[in-house]
ChimeraX commands (.cxc) that place a marker at each C-alpha (Angstrom):
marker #1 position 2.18,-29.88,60.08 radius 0.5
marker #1 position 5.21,-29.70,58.03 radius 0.5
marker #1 position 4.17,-28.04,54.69 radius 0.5
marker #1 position 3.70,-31.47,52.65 radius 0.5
marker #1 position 0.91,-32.78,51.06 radius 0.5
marker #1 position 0.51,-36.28,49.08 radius 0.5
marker #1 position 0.09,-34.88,45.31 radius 0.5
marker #1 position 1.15,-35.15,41.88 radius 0.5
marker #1 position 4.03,-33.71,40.82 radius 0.5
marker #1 position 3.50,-29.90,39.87 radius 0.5
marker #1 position 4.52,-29.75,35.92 radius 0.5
marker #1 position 6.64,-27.52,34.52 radius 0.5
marker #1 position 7.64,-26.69,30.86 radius 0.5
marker #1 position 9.51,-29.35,28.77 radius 0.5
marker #1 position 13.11,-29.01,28.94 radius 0.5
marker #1 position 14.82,-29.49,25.41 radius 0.5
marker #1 position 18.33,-28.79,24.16 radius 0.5
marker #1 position 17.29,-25.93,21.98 radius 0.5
marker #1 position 19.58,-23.44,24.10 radius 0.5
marker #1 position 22.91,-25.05,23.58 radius 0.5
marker #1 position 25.46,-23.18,23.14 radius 0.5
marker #1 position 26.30,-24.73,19.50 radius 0.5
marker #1 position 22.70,-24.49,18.31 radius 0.5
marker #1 position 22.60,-20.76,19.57 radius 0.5
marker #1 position 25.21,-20.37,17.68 radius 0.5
marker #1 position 23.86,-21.66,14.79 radius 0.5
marker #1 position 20.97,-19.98,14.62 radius 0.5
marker #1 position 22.53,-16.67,15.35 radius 0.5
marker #1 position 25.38,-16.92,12.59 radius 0.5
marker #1 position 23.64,-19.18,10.26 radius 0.5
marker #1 position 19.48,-19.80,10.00 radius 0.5
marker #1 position 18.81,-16.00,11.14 radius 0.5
marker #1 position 21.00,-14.15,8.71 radius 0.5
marker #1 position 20.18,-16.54,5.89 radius 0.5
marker #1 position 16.21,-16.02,6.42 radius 0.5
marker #1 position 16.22,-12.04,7.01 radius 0.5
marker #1 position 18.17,-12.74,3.41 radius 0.5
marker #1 position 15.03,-14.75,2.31 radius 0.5
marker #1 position 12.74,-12.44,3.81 radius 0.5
marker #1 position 13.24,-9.80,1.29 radius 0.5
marker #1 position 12.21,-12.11,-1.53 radius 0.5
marker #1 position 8.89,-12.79,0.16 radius 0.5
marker #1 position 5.29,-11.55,-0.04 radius 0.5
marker #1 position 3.97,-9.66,3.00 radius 0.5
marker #1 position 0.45,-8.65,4.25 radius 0.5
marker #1 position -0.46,-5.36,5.94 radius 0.5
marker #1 position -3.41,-4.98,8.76 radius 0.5
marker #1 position -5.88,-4.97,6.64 radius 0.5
marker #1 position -4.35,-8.15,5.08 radius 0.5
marker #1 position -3.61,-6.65,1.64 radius 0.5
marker #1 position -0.87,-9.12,-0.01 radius 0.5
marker #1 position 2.41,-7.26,-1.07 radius 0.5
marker #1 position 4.62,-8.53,-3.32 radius 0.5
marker #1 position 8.51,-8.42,-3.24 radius 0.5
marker #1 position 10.22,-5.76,-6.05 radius 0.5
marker #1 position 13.20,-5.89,-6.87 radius 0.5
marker #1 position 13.20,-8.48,-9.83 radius 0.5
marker #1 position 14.36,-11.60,-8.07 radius 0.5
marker #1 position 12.70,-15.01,-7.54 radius 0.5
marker #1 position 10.06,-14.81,-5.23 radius 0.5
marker #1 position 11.00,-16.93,-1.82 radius 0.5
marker #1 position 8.07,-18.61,-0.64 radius 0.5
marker #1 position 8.14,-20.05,3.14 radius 0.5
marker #1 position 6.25,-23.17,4.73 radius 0.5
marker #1 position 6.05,-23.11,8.33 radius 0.5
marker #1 position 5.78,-26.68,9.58 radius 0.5
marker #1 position 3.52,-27.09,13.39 radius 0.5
marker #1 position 3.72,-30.29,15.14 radius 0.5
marker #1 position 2.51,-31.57,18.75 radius 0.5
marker #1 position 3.28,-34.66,20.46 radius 0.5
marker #1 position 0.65,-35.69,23.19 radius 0.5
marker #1 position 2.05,-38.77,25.41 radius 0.5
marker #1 position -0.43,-41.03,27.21 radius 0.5
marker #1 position 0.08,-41.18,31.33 radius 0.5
marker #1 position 3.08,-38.50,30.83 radius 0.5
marker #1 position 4.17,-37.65,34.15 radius 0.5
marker #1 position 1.75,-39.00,36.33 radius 0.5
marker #1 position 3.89,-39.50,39.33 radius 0.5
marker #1 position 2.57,-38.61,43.03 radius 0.5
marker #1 position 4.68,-38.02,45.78 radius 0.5
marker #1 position 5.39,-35.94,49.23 radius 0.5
marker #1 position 6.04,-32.01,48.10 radius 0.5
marker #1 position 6.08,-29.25,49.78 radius 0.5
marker #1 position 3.08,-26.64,49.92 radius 0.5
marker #1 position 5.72,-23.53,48.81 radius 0.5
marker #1 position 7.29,-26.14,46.01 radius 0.5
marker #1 position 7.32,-24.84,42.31 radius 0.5
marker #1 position 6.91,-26.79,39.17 radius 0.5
marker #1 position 10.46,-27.73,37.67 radius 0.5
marker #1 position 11.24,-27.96,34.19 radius 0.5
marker #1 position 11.29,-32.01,33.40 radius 0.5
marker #1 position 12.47,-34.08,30.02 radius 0.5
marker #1 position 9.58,-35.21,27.83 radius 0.5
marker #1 position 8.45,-38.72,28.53 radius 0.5
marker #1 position 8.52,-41.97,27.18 radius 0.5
marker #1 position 6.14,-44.51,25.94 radius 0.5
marker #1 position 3.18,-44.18,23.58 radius 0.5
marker #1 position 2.58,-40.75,21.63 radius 0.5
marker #1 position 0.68,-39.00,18.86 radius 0.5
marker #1 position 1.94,-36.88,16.92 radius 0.5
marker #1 position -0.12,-34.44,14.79 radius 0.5
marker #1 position 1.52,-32.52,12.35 radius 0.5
marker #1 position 0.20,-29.67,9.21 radius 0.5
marker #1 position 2.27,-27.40,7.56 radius 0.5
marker #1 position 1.04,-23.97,6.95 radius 0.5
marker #1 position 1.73,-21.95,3.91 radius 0.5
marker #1 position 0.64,-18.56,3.74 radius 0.5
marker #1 position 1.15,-17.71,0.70 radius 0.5
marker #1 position -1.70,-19.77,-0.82 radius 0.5
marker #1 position -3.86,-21.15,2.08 radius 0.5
marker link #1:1,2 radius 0.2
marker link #1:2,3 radius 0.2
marker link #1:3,4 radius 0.2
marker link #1:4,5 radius 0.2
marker link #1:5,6 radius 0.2
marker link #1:6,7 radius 0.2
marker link #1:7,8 radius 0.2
marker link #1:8,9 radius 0.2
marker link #1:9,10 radius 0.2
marker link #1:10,11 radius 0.2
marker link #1:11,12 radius 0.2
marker link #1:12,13 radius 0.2
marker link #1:13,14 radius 0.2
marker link #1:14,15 radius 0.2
marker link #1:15,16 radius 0.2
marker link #1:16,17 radius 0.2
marker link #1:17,18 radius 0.2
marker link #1:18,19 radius 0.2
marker link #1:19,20 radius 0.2
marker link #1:20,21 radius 0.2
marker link #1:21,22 radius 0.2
marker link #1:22,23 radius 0.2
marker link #1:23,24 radius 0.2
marker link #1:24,25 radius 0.2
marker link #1:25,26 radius 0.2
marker link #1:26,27 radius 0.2
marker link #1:27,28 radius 0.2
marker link #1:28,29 radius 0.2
marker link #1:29,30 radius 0.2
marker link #1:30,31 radius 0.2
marker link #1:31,32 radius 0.2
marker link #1:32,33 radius 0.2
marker link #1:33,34 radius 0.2
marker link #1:34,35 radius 0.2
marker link #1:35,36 radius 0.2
marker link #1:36,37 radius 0.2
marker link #1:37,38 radius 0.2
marker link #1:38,39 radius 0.2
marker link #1:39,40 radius 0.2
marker link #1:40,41 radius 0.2
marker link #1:41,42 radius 0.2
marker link #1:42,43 radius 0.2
marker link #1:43,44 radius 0.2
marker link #1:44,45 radius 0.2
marker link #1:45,46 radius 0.2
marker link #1:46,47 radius 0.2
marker link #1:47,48 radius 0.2
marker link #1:48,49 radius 0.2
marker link #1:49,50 radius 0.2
marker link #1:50,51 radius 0.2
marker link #1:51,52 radius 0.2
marker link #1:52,53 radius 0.2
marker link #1:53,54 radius 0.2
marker link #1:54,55 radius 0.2
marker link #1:55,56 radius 0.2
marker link #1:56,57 radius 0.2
marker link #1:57,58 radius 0.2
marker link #1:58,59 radius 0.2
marker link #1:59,60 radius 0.2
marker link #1:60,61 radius 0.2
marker link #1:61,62 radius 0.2
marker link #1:62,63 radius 0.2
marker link #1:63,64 radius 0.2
marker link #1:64,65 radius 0.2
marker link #1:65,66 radius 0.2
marker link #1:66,67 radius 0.2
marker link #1:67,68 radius 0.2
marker link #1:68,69 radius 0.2
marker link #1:69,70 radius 0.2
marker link #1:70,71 radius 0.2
marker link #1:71,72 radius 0.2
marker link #1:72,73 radius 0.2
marker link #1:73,74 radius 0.2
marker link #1:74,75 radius 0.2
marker link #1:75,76 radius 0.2
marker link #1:76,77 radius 0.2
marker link #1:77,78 radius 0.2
marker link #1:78,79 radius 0.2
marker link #1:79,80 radius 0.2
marker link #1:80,81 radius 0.2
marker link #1:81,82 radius 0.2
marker link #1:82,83 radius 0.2
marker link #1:83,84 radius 0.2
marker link #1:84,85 radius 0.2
marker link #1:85,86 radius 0.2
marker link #1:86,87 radius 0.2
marker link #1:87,88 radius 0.2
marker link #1:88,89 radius 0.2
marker link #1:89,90 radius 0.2
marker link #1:90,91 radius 0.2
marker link #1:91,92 radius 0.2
marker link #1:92,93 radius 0.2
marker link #1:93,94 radius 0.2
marker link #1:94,95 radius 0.2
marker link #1:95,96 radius 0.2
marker link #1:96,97 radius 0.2
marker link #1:97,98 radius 0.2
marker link #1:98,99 radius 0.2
marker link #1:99,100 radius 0.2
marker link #1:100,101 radius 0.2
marker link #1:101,102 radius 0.2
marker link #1:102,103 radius 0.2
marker link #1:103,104 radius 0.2
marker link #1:104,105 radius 0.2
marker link #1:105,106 radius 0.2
marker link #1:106,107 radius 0.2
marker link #1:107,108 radius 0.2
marker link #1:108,109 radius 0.2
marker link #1:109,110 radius 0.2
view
């Protein structure tokens, strides 16, 4: 009668500290200007995935990318009364047992 229903929680994305204000900063004035630096040095691949190499006569820079995902058992499984309008909301990552699965990617050479 009132809009609620018994459910579990509606999930949002994670929430991490990524946008700080120091680590924005950081990444605009430090990482970004030292890799578009890099970038120059490094091989790149058209459409039709033809490799090009850098010119220019200095050491090739060659970049690994590194992926990882964390998968948590029972994250988040909380019920409660919410409201039939309610939207997810952004929530911490949880605690407890994980695996983590990890490659890095380099592709440059496969």
């Amino acid at each position: 009668m009132l809009g609620y229903c018994y459910q579990s929680t509606p999930k949002g994305q994670y929430v991490n500290s990524h946008e700080r204000k120091d680590i924005v900063t950081y990444w605009e004035k430090v990482f970004l200007p030292k890799w578009k630096r890099f970038t120059s040095r490094m091989a790149v691949w058209d459409k039709d995935l033809q490799e090009h190499l850098p010119t220019g006569g200095e050491k090739r820079a060659i970049s690994w990318f590194h992926n990882k995902s964390v998968f948590y058992a029972h994250n988040q499984q909380k019920k409660g009364w919410h409201h039939k309008d309610a939207g997810a909301k952004p929530y911490m990552k949880g605690e407890g047992a994980s695996l983590m699965i990890t490659d890095f990617v380099l592709a440059d050479f496969g």
